[in-house]
C-alpha positions in Angstrom: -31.2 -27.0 15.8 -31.2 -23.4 16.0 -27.7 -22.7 16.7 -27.1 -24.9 13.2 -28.9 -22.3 11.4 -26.9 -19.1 13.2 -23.8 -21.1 11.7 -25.2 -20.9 8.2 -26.0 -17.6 8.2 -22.9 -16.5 9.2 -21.1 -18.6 6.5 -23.2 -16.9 4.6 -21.9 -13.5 5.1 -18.2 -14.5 4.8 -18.7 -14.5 1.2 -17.2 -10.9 0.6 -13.1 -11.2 0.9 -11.8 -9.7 3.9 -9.4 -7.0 3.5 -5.9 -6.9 4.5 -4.5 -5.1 6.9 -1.2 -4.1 8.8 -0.9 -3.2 12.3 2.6 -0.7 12.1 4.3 0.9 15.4 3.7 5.1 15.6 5.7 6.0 18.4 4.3 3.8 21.6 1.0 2.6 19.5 0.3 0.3 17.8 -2.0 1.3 14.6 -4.4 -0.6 12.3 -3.8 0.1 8.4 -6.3 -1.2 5.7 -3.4 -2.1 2.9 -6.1 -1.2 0.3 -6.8 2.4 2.4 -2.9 3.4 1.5 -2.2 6.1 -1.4 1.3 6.1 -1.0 4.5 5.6 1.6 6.9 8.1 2.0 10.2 7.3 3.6 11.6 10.1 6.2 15.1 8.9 7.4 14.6 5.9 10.0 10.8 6.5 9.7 7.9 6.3 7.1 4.8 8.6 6.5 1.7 6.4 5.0 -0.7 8.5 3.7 -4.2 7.8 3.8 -7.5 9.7 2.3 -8.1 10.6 5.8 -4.6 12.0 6.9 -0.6 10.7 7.1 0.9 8.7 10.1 4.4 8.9 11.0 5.8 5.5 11.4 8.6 4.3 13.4 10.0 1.9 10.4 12.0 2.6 7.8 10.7 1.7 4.2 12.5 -1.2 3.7 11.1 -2.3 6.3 7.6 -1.8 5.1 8.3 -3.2 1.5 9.4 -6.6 3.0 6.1 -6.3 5.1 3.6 -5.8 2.1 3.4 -8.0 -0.5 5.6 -7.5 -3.7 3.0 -7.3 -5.9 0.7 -4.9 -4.3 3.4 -1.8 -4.0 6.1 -1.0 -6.0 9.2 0.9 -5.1 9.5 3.9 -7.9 12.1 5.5 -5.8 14.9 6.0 -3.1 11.7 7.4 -0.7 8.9 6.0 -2.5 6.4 3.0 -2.7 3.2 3.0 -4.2 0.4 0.5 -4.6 0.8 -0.9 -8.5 -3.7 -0.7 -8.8 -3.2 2.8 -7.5 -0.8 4.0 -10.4 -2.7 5.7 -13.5 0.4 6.6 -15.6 3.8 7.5 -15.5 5.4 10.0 -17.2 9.3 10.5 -17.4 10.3 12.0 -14.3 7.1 10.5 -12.3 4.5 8.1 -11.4 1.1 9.7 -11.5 -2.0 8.6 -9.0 -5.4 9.4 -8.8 -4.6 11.8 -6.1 -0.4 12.7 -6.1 2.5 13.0 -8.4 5.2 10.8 -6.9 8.9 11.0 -8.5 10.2 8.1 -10.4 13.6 7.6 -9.8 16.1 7.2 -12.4 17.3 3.5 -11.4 13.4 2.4 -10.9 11.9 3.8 -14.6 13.1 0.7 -16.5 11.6 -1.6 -14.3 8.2 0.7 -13.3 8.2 0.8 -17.1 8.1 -3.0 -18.2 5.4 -3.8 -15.0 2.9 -0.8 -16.8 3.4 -2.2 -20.3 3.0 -5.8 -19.4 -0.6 -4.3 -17.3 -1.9 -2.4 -20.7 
């Protein structure tokens, strides 16, 4: 049948993983995040700024919020205001975390434990 062969050309083409993504409220909207699009979250009282290559969306959630929303593993809290995706980070020094494309502070109480994850990822 033709419409069997449709099917197997589509299965086909599910073979590349699918990205994750987070829809996120910005003011009345709704918006569409690609997790791995994210270079950092910023928290601003009540809200959160993700910024993207492209540009930074205010966010009506705070960034506990967010962290309980993305998974553990992926981004790391390295301060009071910060989370960062871990596969993002290229080094830390003392007083920050360093990514391709920002310097983020590392807070005092999250060094030990930003630390132990990049020693146990070397």
């Amino acid at each position: 049948f033709p419409s069997h062969d449709i099917r197997n050309r589509a299965f086909l083409k599910k073979d590349t993983p699918e990205e994750s993504v987070i829809f996120l409220k910005a003011g009345r909207e709704s918006l569409k995040f690609v997790v791995n699009d994210i270079l950092y979250i910023e928290a601003l009282g009540a809200y959160t700024k993700i910024f993207t290559k492209e540009k930074a969306f205010l966010i009506s959630e705070s960034i506990s919020d967010l962290q309980s929303k993305l998974q553990a593993n992926q981004f790391l809290r390295v301060h009071k205001s910060y989370l960062v995706p871990q596969a993002k980070i290229v080094g830390i020094s003392s007083k920050h975390v360093i990514l391709e494309s920002a310097k983020i502070p590392l807070g005092v109480s999250y060094r030990e434990g930003i630390e132990k994850i990049f020693e146990e990822n070397t």
